[in-house]
N, C-alpha and C positions, 0 to 999 in steps of 0.2 A: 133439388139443387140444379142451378144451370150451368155448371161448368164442367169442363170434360175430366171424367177421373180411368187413369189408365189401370189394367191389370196385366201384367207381363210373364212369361215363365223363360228361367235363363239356369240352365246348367253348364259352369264352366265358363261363365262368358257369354254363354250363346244361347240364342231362342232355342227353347224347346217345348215340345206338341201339349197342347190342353186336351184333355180326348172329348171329343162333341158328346161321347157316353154319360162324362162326370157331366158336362156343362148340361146337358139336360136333364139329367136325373136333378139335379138344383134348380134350374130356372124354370125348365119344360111346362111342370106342371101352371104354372103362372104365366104363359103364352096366353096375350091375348089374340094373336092373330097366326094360328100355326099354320093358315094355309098361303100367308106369304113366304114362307120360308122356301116352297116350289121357286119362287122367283128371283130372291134374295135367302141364300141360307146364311147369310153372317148377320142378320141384323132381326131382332126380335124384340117385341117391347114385352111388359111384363107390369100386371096385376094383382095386386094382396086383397083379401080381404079387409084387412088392418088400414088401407091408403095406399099402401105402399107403392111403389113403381117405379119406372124407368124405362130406357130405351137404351138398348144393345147392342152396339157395334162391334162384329168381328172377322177374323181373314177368314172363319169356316168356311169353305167350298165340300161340294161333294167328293167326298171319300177321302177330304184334306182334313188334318186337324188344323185346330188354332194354332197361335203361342203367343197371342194377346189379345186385346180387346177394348172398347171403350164405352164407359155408361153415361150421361148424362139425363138432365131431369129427370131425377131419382131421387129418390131419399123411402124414410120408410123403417121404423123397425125391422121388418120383414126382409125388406130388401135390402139394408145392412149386414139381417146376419144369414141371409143367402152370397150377398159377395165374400163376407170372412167365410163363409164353406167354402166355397170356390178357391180363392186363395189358399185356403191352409190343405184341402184335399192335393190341390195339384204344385203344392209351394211355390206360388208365385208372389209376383210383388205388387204392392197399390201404390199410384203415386198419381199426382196432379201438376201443374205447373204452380210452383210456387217459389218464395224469394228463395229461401234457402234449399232447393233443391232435397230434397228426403224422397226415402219410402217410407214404405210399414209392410212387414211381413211376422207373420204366424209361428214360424221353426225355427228355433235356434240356427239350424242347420242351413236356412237360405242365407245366409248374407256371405258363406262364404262363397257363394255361386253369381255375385255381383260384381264385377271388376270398380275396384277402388274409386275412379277416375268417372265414372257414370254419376254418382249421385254424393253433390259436396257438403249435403250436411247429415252423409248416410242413414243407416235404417233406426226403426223404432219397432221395436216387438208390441205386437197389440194381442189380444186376449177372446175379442168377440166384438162386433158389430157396433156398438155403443163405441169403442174404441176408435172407431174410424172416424164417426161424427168429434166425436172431443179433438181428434186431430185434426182435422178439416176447420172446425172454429178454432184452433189457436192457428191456423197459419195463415 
């Protein structure tokens, strides 16, 4: 896919840290270029066996965590249900620019950690990676 799809962590309201530990224990192994990351640590593209792929955009700095991110030209089995790990490990939220404004999140327990007023056609609990794609074609 070509358009930008976001991943956010918000407790309370408010950003909170991704640990660069979880994000690479998920993606890590699927770097294809680890040794850009000396130059740029927030942005990493990523390789499946399966096709899968993408490109990584994050606030990671050195000794900084995340508390968001962005994928584009991606898609993938693989790389589907490596973003729903990421999401559901660090309960964050996926969302894209679309009409009605939504996310999708993993825990019951995330959406009360989203201020009302943020997203006007609130969240959708998804299941596993497949989940994302079906959301993504209906919107």
């Amino acid at each position: 896919m070509s358009f930008d799809i976001f991943l956010r962590c918000l407790r309370n309201g408010e950003e909170a840290p991704i640990p660069r530990k979880m994000f690479d224990a998920i993606f890590g192994p699927h770097d294809t270029y680890p040794q850009s990351r000396e130059n740029d640590p927030g942005y990493m593209v990523v390789d499946y066996p399966d096709g899968s792929g993408g490109a990584i955009y994050s606030d990671y700095e050195d000794g900084k965590d995340a508390t968001g991110m962005m994928f584009n030209h991606c898609g993938g089995p693989s790389f589907w249900a490596d973003l729903y790990e990421l999401a559901d490990r660090s309960r964050s939220i996926i969302f894209w620019p679309s009409k009605d404004s939504f996310y999708l999140y993993t825990n019951e327990t995330v959406p009360k950690e989203i201020p009302k007023s943020t997203f006007e056609g609130g969240g959708r609990l998804i299941k596993n990676g497949f989940d994302i794609v079906a959301e993504i074609e209906k919107s």
